[in-house]
C-alpha distance (Angstrom), angle and dihedral (degrees) to the residues before:
residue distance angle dihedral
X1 . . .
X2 3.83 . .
X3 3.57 102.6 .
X4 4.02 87.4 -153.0
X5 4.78 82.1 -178.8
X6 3.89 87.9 70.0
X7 4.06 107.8 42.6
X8 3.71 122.6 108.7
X9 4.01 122.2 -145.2
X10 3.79 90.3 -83.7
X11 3.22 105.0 28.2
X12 4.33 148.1 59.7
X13 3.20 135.8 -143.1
X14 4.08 130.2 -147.5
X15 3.77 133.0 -164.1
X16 3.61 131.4 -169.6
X17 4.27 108.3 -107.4
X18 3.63 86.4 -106.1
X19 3.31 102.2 64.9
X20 3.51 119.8 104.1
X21 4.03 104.3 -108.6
X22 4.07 116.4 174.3
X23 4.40 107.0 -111.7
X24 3.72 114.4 -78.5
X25 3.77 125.9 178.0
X26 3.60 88.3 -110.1
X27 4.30 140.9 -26.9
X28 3.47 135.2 -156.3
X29 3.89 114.8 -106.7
X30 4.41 122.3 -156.1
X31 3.34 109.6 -176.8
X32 4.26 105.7 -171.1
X33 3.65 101.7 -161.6
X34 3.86 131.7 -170.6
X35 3.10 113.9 -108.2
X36 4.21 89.7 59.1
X37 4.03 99.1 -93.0
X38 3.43 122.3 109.4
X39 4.15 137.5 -162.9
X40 3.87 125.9 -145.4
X41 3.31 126.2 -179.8
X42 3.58 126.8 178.4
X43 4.18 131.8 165.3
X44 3.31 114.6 -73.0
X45 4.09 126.2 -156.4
X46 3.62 90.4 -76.2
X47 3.85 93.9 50.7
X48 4.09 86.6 -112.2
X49 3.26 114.9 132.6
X50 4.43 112.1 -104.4
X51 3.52 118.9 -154.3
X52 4.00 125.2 -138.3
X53 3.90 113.9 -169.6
X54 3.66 120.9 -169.9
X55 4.12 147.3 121.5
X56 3.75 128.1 -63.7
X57 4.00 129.1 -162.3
X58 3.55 129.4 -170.7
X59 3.82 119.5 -144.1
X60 4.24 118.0 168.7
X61 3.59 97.1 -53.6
X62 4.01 100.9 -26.9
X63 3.64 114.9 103.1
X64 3.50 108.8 -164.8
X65 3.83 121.7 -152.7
X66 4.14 113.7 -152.2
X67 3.88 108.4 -171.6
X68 4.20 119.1 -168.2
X69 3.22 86.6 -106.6
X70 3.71 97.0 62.6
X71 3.65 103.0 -123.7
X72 4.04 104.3 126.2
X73 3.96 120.3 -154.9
X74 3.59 111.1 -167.3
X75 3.95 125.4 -151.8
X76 3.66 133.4 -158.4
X77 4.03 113.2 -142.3
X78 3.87 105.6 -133.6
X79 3.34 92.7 -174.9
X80 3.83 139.7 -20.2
X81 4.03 131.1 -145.2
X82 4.03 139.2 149.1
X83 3.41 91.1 -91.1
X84 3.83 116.9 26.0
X85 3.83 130.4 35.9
X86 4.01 118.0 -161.9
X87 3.98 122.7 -163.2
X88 3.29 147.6 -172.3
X89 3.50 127.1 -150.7
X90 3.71 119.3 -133.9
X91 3.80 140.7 -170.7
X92 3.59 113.6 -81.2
């Protein structure tokens, strides 16, 4: 779950759903699974939640996002623990 109360100007932080985050109208979830695919959702217009499935790939510290689409957002992991994720975002 993005937990939007911790990220900096350049950077985003992630928390597993379990973690106790105060109530907000509505976060961003990425959940990196195993096999390579991945699910996002974020709040759509409606404040329901819309779902975005796609591949992920790991490379060093870029994680690379591949939607079905074909548009590719690339990340860079600023640091990695049990219980909090922190990216950057970088150009394509």
């Amino acid at each position: 779950m993005h937990a939007h109360e911790e990220d900096t100007e350049s950077e985003r932080v992630f928390r597993p759903a379990s973690y106790s985050l105060p109530p907000s109208r509505g976060r961003s979830a990425l959940d990196l699974r195993a096999d390579g695919t991945y699910l996002e959702s974020s709040p759509g217009p409606t404040d329901r939640p819309e779902q975005t499935a796609g591949m992920w790939e790991l490379e060093g510290d870029r994680l690379t996002l591949r939607a079905p689409d074909g548009s590719t957002r690339v990340l860079r992991i600023a640091s990695a623990e049990p219980n909090r994720l922190v990216v950057r975002r970088l150009p394509g």
